[in-house]
C-alpha positions in Angstrom: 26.7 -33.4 38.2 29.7 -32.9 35.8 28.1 -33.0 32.6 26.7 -30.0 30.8 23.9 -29.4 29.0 23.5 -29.0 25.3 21.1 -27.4 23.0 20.4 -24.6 25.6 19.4 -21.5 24.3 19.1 -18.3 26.0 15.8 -16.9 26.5 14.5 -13.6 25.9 13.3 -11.1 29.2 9.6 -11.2 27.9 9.7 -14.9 27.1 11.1 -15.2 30.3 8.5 -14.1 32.1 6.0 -15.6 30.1 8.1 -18.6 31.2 8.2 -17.9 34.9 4.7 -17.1 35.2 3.7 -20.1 34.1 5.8 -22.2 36.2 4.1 -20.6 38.8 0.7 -21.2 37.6 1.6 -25.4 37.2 3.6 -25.5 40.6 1.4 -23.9 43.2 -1.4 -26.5 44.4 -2.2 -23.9 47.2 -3.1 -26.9 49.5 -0.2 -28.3 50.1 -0.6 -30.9 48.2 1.4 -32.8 45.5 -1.0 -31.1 42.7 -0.2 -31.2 38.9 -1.9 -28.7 37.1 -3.9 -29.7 34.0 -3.2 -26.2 32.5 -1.5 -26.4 29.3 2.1 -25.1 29.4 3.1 -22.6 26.3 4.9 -23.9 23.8 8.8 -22.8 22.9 7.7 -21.4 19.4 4.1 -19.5 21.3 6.9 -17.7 23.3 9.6 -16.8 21.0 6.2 -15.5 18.5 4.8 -13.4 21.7 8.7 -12.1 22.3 9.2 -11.1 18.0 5.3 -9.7 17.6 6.1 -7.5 20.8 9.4 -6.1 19.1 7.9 -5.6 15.6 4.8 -4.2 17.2 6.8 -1.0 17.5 8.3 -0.5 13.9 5.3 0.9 12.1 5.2 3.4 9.4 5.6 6.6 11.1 2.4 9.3 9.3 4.3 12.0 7.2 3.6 15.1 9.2 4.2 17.1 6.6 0.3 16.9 5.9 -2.3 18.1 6.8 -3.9 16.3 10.0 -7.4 16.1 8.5 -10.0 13.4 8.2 -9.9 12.6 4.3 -11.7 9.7 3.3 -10.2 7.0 0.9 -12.6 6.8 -2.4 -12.3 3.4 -3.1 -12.8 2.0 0.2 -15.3 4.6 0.9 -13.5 4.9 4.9 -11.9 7.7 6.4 -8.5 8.5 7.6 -6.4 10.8 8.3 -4.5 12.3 5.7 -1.0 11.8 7.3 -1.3 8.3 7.8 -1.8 7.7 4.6 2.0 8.6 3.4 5.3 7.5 5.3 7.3 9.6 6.7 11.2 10.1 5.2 10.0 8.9 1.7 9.2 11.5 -1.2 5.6 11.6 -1.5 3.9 12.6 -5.3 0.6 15.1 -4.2 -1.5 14.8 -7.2 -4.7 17.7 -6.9 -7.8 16.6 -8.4 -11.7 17.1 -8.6 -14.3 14.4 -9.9 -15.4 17.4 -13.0 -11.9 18.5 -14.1 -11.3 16.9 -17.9 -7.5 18.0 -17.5 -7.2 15.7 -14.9 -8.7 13.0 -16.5 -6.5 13.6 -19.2 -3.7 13.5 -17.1 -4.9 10.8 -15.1 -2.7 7.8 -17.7 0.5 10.0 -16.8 -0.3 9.4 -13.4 -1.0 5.5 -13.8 2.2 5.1 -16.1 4.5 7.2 -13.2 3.1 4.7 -10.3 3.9 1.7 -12.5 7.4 2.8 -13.2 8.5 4.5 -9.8 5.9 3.5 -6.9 8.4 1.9 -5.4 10.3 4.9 -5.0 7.7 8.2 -5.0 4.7 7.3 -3.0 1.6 8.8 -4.5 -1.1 10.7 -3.0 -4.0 11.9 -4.7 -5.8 14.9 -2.7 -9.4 15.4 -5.0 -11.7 18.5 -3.7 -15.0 19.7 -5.0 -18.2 18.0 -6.4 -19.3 15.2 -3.9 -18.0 11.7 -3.1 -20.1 9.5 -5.4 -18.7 12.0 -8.4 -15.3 11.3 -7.3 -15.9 7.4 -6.9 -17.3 7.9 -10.6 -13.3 9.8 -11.1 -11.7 6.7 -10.1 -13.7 4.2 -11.9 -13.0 6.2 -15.4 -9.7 6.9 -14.7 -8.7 3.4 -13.4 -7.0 4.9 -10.2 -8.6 2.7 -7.7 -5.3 1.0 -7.1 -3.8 4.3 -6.3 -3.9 6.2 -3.0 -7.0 8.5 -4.1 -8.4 10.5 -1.6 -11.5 12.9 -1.2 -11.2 16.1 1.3 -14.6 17.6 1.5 -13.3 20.7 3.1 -10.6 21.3 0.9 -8.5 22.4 3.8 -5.4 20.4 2.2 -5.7 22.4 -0.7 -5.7 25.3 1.1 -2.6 24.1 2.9 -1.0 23.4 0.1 -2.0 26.8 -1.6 -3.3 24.9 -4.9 -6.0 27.2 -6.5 -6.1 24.7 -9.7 -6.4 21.4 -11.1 -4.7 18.8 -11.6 -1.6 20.3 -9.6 1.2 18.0 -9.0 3.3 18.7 -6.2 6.6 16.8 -4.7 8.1 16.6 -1.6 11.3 15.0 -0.7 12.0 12.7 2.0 12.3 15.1 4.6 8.6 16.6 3.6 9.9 19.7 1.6 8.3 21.1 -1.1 10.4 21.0 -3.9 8.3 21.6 -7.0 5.0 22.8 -8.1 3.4 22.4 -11.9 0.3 23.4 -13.1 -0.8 21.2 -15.6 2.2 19.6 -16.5 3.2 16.3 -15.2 6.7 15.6 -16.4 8.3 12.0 -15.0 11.9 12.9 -15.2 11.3 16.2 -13.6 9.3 14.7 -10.8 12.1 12.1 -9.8 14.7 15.2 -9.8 12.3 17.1 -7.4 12.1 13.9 -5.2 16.1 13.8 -5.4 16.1 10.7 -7.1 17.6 11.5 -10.1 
């Protein structure tokens, strides 16, 4: 009765109850009878997983209201989505406006490519195309090598419209608390874009 045990550790509420439940399952026979239960008891390690995927569960990425809540659909998947959950909230976001036709933004498109490979991590990168129809714009990506990029096609043009971009390619950036910042018209300027994000 005077020892104490070792190696004890504390268990979690929800792993608790896990726990207890089970317990309860194995010990009542219902009968009366001395009855041992051939159901398989959870393991430590099954408990303390349910307990951690329960708490991380909660700590998604939370959609950048500062968009539009449309139903855009992501050109190299071909699925749709909508558009705010396609950018994190409290991180500056790069919006880059293009449209499957437009040779400017083909020609801008390497800029682009170069600016994700140097400061993804930092700026995330949206691309918001309009016009012309979705197998044009799945032609866009495959000419332009953006398929690794976030590139999106809004049939209605709404986030354009929200957005107030009457041209192609526009680049505009928003800092981490979803401001606007800076706006440029055919002109997609690295250093400038990290400065508008507050980065530099």
């Amino acid at each position: 009765m005077g020892r104490t045990m070792r190696g004890v550790l504390p268990v979690a509420p929800a792993a608790a109850a896990v726990l207890a439940s089970s317990l309860l399952v194995s010990g009542c026979g219902g009968d009366g009878s001395d009855h041992v239960s051939t159901q398989k008891m959870p393991s430590a390690a099954a408990i303390v997983d349910q307990t951690v995927a329960g708490a991380s569960a909660g700590t998604a990425a939370k959609p950048n209201t500062a968009l539009p809540d449309l139903t855009v659909v992501r050109v190299a998947s071909g699925k749709t989505a909508q558009l705010p959950t396609l950018a994190e909230a409290g991180k500056p976001t790069l919006l880059w406006f293009w449209a499957p036709h437009c040779t400017f933004c083909r020609a801008e498109a390497p800029d682009l490519l170069a600016f994700a490979k140097a400061h993804g991590s930092q700026v995330q990168i949206l691309g918001l195309g309009a016009q012309d129809d979705l197998n044009q714009a799945v032609d866009f990506l495959a000419d332009t090598s953006t398929q690794n990029l976030e590139m999106v096609w809004d049939k209605t043009g709404k986030s354009w419209l929200h957005f107030k971009v009457t041209n192609q390619p526009t680049v505009i950036v928003l800092d981490a608390k979803g401001k606007v910042t800076k706006t440029w018209f055919r002109h997609f300027d690295a250093n400038a874009i990290l400065a508008a994000a507050g980065l530099a």
